[in-house]
C-alpha positions in Angstrom: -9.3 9.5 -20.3 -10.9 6.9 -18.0 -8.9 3.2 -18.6 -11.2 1.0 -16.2 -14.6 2.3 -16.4 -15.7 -0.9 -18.4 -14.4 -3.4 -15.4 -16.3 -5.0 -12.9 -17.0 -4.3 -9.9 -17.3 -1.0 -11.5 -17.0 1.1 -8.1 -14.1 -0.7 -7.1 -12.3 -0.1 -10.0 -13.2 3.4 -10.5 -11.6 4.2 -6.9 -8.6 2.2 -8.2 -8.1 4.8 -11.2 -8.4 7.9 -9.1 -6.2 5.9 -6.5 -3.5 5.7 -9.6 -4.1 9.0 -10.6 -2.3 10.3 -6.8 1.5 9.6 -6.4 1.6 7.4 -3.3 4.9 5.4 -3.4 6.0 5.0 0.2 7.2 7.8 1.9 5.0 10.1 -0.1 1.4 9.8 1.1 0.1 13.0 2.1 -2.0 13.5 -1.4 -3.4 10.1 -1.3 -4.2 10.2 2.6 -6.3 13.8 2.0 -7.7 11.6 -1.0 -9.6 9.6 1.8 -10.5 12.3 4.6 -11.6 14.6 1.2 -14.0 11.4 0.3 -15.1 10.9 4.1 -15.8 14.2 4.3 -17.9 14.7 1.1 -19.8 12.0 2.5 -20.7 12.8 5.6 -18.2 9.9 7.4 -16.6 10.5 10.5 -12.8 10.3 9.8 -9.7 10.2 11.6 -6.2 11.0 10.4 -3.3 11.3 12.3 0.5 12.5 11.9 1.8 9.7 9.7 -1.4 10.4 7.4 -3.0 7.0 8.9 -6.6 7.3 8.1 -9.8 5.9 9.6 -13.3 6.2 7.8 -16.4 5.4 9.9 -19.5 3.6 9.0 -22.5 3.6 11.2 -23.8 -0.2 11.0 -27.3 -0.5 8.8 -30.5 -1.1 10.4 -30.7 -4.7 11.9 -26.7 -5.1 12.5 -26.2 -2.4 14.9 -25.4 -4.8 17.7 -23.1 -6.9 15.6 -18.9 -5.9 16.4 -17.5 -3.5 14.7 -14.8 -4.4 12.1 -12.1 -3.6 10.9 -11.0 -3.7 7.2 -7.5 -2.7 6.8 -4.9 -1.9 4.0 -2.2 0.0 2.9 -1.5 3.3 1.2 1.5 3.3 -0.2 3.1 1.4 -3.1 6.4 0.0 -4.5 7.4 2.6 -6.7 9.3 1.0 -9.2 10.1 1.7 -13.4 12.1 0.5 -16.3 14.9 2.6 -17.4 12.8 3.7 -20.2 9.8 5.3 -17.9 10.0 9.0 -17.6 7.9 9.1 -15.0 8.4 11.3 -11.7 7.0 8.8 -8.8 6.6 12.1 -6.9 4.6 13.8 -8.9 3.4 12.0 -11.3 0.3 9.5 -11.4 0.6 5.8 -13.1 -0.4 5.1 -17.2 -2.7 2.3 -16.7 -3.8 0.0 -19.5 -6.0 -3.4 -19.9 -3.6 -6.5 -21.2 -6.1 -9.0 -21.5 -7.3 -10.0 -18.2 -4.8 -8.2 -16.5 -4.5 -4.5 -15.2 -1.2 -3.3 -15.6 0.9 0.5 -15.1 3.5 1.0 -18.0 6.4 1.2 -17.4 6.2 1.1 -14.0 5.1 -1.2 -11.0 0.8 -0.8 -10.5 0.1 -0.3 -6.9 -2.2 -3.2 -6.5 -0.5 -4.0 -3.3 -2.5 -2.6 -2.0 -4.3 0.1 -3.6 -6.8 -2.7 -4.7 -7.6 -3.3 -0.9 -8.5 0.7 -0.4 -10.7 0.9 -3.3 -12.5 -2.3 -2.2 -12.9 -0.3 1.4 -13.8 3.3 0.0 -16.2 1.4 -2.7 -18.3 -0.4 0.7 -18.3 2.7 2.6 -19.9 4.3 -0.7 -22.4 2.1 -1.0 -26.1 2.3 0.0 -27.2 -1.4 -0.3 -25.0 -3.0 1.8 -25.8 -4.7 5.0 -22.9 -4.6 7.4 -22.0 -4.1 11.2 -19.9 -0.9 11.9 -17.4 -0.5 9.8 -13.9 1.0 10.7 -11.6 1.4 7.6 -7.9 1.7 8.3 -5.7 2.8 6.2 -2.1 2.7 6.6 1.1 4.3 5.3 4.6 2.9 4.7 3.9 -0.7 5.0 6.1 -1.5 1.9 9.3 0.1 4.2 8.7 -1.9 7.9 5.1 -1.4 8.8 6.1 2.3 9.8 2.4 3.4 9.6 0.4 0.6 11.4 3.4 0.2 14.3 2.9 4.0 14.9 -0.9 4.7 14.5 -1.9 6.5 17.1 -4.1 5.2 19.8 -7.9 5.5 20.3 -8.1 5.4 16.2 -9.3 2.2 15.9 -12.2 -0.2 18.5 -13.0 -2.6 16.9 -11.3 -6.3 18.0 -12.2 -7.8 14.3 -9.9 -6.9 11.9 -9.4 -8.3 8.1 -6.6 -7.1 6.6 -6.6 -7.3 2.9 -3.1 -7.9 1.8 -2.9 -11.3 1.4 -1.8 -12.8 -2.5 -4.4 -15.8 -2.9 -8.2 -15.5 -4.1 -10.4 -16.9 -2.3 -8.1 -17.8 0.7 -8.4 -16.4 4.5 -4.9 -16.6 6.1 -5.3 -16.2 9.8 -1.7 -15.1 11.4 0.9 -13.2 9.9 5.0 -14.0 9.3 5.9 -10.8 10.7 8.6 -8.5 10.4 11.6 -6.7 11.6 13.6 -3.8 11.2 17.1 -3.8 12.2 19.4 -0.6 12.3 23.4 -1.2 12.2 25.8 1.0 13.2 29.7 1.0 11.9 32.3 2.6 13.4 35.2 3.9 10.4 37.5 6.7 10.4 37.9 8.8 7.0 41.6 10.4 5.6 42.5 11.9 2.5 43.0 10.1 -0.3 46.1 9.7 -1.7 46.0 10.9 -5.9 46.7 6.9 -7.1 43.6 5.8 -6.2 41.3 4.1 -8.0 37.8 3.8 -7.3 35.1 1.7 -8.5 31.3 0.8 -8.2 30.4 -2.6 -7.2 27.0 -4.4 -7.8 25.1 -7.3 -8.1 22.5 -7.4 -11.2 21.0 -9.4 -13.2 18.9 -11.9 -10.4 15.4 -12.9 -10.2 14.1 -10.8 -7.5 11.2 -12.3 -5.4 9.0 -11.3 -2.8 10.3 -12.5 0.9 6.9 -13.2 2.5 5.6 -15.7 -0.5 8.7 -16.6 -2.2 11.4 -17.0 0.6 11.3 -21.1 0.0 12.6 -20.9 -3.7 15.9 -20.3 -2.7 16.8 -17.2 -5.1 19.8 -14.7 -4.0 19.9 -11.9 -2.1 21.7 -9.1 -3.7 22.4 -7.2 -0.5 23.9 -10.7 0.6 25.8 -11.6 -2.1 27.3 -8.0 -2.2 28.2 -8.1 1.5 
C-alpha cells in the first residue's frame, strides 16, 4: 500500500516511495541505479551509466532556453543503512516501512534515506515533467557518497558537460551553500606478527557505546566524542 500518495509535491514524493521500495544502502546500488536507466528509458531520455552504476539522464532544453547552459543537478544514490536492534529488516534485500508522524516522513525501525534519496526524486520528478521551462538538463546520480565520495571521484569522463552544477545535499531550506568542506580517505597499514596462543588466555571485546553520535560535516563544532577515537 502506497504511504505518500497524499503529500505534496505529489510527483516528488511518489518517486521517493518507489525509491524506498529498492534496497540502496551504500555498496548495494545496482537495483536502484537500473531504477533510473529503466525510467530514462521508458521515457525516451538519453541515459548514461557507467561501471560504478553512476547514472546520467538527459533533458533536451524546452523551446525558448535552448541556448541557456546546460546544468547540472546532482545527488546521491545510496543511503546510510542503519536499524534498531528490534528491525528485522535485510538492508540487502529488503525495501524501507515508511510511515507519516506528523509532519515528518519517517522509515521504522530503520534510518529513511532522505540523504539523499529526496534529491533524486526531486531530479526524476523535473525530468518527468511536461510543464517545465528549463535549459538542458543533465541529472547525475552518484553512488557511495555516504563511504568517501567513491562514485563521483570515479565517474567516468565524458558523462557529464555541463560547467553549472547544483548539487542537492545540503541540510538547510531555503539556503544555497556555494563550496564544499571536503573530504578524505585515508588507508593505514600495520605491520604485526601472529603466534599461537597459549591455553591461559583470556580474551575480551572492547567498545565504546552509549555516545551521541553526530554528523561530521554539520555537527563537528559541538564537540561530541568520537568512538573510533576514544577506543584507539
Amino acid at each position: 500500500m502506497r504511504v505518500l500518495d497524499q503529500l505534496e509535491p505529489k510527483r516528488v514524493f511518489s518517486f521517493f516511495e518507489d525509491l524506498c521500495a529498492i534496497p540502496h544502502g551504500s555498496g548495494n546500488t545496482k537495483a536502484i541505479s537500473d531504477y533510473c536507466v529503466k525510467f530514462a528509458h521508458d521515457r525516451g531520455l538519453e541515459v548514461h551509466q557507467d561501471s560504478l552504476n553512476n547514472v546520467v539522464i538527459v533533458k533536451p532544453a524546452t523551446p525558448g532556453y535552448e541556448a541557456a547552459p546546460t546544468v547540472i543537478v546532482q545527488g546521491h544514490l545510496d543511503m546510510v543503512a542503519e536499524k534498531t536492534p528490534e528491525s528485522t529488516i535485510n538492508f540487502l534485500t529488503d525495501g524501507l516501512e515508511l510511515e507519516i508522524d506528523g509532519d515528518f516522513v519517517r522509515a521504522k525501525g530503520t534510518t529513511l534515506g532522505g540523504d539523499d534519496g529526496i534529491a533524486v526524486a526531486m531530479a526524476l520528478a523535473v525530468l518527468d515533467s511536461n510543464d517545465l521551462a528549463h535549459p538542458r538538463l543533465e541529472c547525475l546520480f552518484t553512488v557511495d557518497e555516504e563511504q568517501g565520495l567513491i562514485g563521483a571521484n570515479g565517474l567516468e569522463p565524458g558523462m557529464i558537460t555541463g560547467s553549472i552544477l547544483l548539487n542537492l545535499d545540503s541540510e538547510e531550506h531555503g539556503q544555497l551553500v556555494i563550496g564544499c568542506a571536503g573530504s578524505q580517505a585515508t588507508l593505514c597499514h600495520y605491520p604485526y606478527t601472529t603466534e599461537p596462543a597459549p591455553g591461559d588466555y583470556a580474551y575480551f571485546e572492547a567498545g565504546i557505546k552509549g555516545l551521541k553520535g553526530g554528523h561530521s560535516g554539520m555537527e563537528i563544532h559541538l564537540g561530541r566524542a568520537n568512538a573510533n577515537q576514544q577506543l584507539a
